[in-house]
PQR file of N, CA, C, O and H, with PARSE charges and radii, in Angstrom:
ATOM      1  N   UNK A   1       0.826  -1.208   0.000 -0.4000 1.5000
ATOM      2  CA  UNK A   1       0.000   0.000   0.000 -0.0000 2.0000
ATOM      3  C   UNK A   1       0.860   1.258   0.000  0.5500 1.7000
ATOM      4  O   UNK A   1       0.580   2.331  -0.533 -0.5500 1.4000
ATOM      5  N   UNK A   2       1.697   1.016   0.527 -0.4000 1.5000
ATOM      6  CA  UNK A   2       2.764   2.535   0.776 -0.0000 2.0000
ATOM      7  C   UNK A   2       3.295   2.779  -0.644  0.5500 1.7000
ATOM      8  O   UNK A   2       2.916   3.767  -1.273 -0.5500 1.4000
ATOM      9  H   UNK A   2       1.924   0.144   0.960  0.4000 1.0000
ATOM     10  N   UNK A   3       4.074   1.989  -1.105 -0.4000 1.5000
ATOM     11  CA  UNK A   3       4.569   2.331  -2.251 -0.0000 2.0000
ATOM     12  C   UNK A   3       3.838   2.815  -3.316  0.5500 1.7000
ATOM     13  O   UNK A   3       4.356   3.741  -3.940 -0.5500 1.4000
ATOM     14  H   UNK A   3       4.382   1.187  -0.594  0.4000 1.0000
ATOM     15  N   UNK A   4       2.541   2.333  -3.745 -0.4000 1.5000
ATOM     16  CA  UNK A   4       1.492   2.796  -4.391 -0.0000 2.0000
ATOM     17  C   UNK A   4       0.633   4.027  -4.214  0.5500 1.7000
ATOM     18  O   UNK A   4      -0.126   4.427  -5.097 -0.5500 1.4000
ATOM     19  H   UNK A   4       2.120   1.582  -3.238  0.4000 1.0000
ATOM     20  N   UNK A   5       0.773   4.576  -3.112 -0.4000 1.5000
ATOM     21  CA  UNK A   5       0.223   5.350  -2.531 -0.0000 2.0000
ATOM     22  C   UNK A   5       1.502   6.767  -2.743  0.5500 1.7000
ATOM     23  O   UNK A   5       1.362   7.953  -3.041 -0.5500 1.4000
ATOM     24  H   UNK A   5       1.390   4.251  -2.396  0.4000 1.0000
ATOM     25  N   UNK A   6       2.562   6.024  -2.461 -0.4000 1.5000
ATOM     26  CA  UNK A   6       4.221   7.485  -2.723 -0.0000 2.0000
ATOM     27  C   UNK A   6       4.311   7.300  -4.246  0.5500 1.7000
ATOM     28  O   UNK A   6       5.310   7.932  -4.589 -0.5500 1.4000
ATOM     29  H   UNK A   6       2.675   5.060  -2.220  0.4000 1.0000
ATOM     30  N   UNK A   7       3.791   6.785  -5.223 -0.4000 1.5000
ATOM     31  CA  UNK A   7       3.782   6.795  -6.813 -0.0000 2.0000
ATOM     32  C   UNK A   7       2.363   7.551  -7.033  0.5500 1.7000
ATOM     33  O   UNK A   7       2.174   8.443  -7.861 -0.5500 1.4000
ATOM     34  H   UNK A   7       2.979   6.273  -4.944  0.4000 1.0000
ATOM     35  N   UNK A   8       1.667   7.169  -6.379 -0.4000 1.5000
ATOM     36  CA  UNK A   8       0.075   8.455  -6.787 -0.0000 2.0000
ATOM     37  C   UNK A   8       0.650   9.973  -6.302  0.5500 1.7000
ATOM     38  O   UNK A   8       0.143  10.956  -6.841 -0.5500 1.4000
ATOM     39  H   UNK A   8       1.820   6.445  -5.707  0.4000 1.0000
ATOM     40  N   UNK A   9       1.668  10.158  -5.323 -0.4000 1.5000
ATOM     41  CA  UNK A   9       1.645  11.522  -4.556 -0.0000 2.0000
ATOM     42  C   UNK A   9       2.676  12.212  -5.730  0.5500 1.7000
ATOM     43  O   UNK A   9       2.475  13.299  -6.273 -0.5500 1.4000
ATOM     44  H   UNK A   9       2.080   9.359  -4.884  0.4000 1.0000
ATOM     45  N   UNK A  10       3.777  11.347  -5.971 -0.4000 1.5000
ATOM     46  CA  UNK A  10       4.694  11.598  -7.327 -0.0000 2.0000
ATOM     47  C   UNK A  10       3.902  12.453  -8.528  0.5500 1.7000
ATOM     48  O   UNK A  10       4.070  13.483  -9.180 -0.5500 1.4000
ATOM     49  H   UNK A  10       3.941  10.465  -5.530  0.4000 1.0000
ATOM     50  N   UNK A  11       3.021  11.470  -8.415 -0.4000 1.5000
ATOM     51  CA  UNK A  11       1.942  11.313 -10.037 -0.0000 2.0000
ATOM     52  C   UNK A  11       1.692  12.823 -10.233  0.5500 1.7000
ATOM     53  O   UNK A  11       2.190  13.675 -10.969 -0.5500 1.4000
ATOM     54  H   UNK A  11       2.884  10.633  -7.885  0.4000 1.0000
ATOM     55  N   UNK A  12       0.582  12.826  -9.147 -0.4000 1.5000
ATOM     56  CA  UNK A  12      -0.111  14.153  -8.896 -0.0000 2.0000
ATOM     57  C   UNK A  12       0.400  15.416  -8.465  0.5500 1.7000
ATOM     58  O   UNK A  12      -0.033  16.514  -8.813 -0.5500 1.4000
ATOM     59  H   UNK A  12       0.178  12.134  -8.549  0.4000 1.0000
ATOM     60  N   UNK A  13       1.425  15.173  -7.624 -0.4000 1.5000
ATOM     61  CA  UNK A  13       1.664  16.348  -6.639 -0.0000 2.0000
ATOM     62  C   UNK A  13       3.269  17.093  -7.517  0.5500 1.7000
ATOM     63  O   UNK A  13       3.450  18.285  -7.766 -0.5500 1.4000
ATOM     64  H   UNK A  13       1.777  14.281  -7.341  0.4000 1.0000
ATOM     65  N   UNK A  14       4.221  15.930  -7.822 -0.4000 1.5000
ATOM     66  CA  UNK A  14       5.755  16.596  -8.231 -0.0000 2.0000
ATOM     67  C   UNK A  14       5.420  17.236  -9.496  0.5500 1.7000
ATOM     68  O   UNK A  14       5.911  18.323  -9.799 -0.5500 1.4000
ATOM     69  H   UNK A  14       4.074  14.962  -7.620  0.4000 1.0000
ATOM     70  N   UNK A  15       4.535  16.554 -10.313 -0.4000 1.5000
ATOM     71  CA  UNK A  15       4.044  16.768 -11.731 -0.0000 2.0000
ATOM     72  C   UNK A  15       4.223  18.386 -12.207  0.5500 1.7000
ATOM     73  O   UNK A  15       4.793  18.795 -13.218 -0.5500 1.4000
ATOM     74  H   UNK A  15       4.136  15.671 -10.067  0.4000 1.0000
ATOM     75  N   UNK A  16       3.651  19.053 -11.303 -0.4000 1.5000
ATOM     76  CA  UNK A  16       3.611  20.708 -11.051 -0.0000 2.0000
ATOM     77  C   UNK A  16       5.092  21.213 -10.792  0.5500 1.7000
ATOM     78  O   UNK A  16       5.320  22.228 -11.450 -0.5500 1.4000
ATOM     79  H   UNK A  16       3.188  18.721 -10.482  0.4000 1.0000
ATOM     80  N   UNK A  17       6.360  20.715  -9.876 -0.4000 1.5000
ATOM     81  CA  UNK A  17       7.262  21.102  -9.305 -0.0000 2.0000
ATOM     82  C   UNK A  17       8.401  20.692 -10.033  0.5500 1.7000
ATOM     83  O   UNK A  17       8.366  19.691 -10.749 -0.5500 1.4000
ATOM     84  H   UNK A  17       6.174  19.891  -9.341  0.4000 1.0000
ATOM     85  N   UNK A  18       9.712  21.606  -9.859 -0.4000 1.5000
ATOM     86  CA  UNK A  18      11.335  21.334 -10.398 -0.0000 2.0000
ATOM     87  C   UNK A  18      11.619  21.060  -9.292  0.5500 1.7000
ATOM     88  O   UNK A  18      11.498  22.076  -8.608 -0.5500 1.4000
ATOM     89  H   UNK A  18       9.740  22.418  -9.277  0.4000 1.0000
ATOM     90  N   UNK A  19      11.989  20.101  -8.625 -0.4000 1.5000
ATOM     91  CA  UNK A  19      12.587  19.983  -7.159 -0.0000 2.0000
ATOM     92  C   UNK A  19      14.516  20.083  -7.359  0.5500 1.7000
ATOM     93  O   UNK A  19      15.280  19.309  -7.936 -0.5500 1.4000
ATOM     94  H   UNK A  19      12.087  19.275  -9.181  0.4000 1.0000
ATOM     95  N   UNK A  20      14.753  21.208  -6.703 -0.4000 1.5000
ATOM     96  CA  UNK A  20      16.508  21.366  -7.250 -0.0000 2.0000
ATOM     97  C   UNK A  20      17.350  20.923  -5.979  0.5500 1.7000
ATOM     98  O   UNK A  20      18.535  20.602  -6.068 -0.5500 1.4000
ATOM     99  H   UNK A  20      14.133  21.837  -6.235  0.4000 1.0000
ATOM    100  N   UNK A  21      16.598  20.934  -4.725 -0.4000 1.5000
ATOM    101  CA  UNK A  21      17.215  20.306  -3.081 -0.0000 2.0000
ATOM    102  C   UNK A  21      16.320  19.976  -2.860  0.5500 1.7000
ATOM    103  O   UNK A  21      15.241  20.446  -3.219 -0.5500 1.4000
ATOM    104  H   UNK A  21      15.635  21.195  -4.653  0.4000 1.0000
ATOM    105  N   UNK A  22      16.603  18.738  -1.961 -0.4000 1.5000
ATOM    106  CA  UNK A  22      15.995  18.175  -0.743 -0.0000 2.0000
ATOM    107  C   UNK A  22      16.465  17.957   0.423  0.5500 1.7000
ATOM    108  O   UNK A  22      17.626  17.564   0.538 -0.5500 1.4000
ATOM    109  H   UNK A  22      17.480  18.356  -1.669  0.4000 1.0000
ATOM    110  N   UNK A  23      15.745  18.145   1.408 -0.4000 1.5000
ATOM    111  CA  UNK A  23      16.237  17.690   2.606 -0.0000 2.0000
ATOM    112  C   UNK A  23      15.232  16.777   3.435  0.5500 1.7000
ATOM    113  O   UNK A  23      14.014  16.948   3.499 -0.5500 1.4000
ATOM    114  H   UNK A  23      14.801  18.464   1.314  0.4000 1.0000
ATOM    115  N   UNK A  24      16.226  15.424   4.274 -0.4000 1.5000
ATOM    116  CA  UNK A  24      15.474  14.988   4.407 -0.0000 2.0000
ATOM    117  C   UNK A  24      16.050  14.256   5.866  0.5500 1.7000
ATOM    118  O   UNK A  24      17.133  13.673   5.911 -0.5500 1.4000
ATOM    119  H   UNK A  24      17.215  15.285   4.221  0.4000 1.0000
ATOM    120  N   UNK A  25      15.043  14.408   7.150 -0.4000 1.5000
ATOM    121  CA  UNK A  25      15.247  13.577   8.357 -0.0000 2.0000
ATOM    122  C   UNK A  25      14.755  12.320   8.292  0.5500 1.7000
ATOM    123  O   UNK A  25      13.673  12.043   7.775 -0.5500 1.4000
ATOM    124  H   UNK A  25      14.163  14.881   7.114  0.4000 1.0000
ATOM    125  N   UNK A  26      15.644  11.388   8.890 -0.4000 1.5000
ATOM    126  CA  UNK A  26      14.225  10.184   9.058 -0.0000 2.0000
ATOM    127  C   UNK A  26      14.727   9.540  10.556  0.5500 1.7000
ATOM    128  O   UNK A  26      15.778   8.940  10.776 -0.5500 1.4000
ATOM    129  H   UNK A  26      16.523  11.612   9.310  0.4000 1.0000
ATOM    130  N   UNK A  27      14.098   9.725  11.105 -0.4000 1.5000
ATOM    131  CA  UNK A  27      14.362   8.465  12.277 -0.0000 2.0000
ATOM    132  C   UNK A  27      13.084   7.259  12.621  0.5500 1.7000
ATOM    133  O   UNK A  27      12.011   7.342  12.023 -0.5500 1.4000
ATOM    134  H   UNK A  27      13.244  10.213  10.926  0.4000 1.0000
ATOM    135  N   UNK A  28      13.316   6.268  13.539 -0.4000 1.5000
ATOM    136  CA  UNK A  28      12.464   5.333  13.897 -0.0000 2.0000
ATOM    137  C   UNK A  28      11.607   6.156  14.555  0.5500 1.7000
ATOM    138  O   UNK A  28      11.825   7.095  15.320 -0.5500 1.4000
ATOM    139  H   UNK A  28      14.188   6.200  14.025  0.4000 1.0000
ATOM    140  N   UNK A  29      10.583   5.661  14.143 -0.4000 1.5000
ATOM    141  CA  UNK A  29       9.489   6.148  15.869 -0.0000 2.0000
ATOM    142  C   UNK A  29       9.325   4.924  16.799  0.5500 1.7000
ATOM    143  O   UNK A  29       9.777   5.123  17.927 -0.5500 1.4000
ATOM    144  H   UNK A  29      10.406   4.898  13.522  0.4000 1.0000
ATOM    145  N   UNK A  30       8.827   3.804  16.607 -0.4000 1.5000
ATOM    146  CA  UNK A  30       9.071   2.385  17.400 -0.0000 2.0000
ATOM    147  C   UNK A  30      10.467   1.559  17.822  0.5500 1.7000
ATOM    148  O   UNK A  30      11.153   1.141  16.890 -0.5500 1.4000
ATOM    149  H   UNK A  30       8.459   3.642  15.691  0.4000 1.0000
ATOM    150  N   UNK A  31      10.774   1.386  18.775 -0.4000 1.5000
ATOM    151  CA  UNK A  31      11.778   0.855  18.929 -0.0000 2.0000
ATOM    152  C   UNK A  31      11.897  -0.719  17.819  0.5500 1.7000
ATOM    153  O   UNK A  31      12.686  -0.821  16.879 -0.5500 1.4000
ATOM    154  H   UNK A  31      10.217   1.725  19.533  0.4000 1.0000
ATOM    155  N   UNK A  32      11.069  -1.612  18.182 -0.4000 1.5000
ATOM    156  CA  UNK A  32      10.741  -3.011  17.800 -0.0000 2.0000
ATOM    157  C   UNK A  32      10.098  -3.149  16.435  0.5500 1.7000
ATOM    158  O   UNK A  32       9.783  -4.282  16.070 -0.5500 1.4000
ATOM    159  H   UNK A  32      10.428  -1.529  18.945  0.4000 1.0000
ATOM    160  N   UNK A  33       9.903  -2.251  15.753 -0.4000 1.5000
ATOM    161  CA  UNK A  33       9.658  -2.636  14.216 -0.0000 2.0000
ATOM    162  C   UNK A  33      10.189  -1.435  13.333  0.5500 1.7000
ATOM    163  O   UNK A  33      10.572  -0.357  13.788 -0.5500 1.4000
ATOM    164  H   UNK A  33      10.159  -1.331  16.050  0.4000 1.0000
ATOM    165  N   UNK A  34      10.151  -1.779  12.046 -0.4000 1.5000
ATOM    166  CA  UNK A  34      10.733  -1.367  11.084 -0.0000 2.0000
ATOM    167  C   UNK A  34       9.890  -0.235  10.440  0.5500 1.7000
ATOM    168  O   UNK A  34      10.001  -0.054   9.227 -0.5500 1.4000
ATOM    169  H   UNK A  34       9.839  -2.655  11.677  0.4000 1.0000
ATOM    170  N   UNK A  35       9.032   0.559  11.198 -0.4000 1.5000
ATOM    171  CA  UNK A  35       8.066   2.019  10.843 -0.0000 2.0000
ATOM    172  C   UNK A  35       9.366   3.221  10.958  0.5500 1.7000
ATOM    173  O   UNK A  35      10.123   3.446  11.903 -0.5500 1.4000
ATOM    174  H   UNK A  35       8.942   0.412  12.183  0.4000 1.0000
ATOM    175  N   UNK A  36       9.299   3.709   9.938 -0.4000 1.5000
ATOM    176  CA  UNK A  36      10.388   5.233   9.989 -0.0000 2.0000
ATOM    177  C   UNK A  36       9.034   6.314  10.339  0.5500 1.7000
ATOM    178  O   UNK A  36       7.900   5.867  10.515 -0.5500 1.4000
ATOM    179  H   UNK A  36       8.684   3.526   9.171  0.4000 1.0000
ATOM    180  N   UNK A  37       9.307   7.550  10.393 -0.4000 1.5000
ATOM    181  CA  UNK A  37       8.747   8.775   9.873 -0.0000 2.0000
ATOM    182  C   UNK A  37      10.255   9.884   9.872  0.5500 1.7000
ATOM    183  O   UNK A  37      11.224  10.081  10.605 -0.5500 1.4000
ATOM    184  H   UNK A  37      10.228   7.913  10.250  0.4000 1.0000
ATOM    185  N   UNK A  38       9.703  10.408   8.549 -0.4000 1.5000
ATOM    186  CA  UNK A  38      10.372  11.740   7.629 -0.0000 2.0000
ATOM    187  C   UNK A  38       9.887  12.431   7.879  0.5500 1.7000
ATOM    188  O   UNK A  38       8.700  12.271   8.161 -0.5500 1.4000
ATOM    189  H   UNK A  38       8.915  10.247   7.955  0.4000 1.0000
ATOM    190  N   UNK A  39      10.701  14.087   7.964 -0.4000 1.5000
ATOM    191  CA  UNK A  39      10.520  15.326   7.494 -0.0000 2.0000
ATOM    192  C   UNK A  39      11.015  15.563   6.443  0.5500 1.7000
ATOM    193  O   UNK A  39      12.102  15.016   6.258 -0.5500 1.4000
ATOM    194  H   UNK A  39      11.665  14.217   7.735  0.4000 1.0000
ATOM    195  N   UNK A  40      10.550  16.319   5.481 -0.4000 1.5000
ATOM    196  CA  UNK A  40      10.762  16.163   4.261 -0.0000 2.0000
ATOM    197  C   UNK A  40      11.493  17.851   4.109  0.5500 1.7000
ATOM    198  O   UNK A  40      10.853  18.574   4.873 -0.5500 1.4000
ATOM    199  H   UNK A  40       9.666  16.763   5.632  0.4000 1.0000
ATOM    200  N   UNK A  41      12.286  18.437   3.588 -0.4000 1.5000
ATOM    201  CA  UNK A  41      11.879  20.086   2.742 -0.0000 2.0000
ATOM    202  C   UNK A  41      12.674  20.145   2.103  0.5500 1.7000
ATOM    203  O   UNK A  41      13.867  19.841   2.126 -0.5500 1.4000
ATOM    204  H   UNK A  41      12.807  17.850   2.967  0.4000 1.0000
ATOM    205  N   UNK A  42      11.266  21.049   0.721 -0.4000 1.5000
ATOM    206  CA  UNK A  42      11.719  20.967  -0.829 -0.0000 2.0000
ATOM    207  C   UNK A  42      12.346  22.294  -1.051  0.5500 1.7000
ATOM    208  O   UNK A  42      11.438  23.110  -1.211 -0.5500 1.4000
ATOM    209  H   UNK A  42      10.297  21.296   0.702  0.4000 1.0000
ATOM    210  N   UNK A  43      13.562  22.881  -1.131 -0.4000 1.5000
ATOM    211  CA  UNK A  43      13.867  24.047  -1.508 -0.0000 2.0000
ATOM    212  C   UNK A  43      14.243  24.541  -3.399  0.5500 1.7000
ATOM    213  O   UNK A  43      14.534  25.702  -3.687 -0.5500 1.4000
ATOM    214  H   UNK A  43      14.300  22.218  -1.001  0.4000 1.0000
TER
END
């Protein structure tokens, strides 16, 4: 579901944008499984 779901946001959303940087955090939020969360920013 995730991956399909970050190819619709691609689809729709970058379609409009030149993205020339990114920056990007990611750490775990759960110790015991494999869930990340990102901050993302597009300059």
């Amino acid at each position: 579901f995730g991956y399909s779901a970050s190819n619709k946001i691609r689809k729709d959303f970058f379609y409009f944008y030149n993205i020339k940087k990114a920056i990007i955090f990611e750490t775990k939020i759960f110790e015991f499984t494999g869930t990340n969360v990102g901050i993302l920013m597009f300059l």
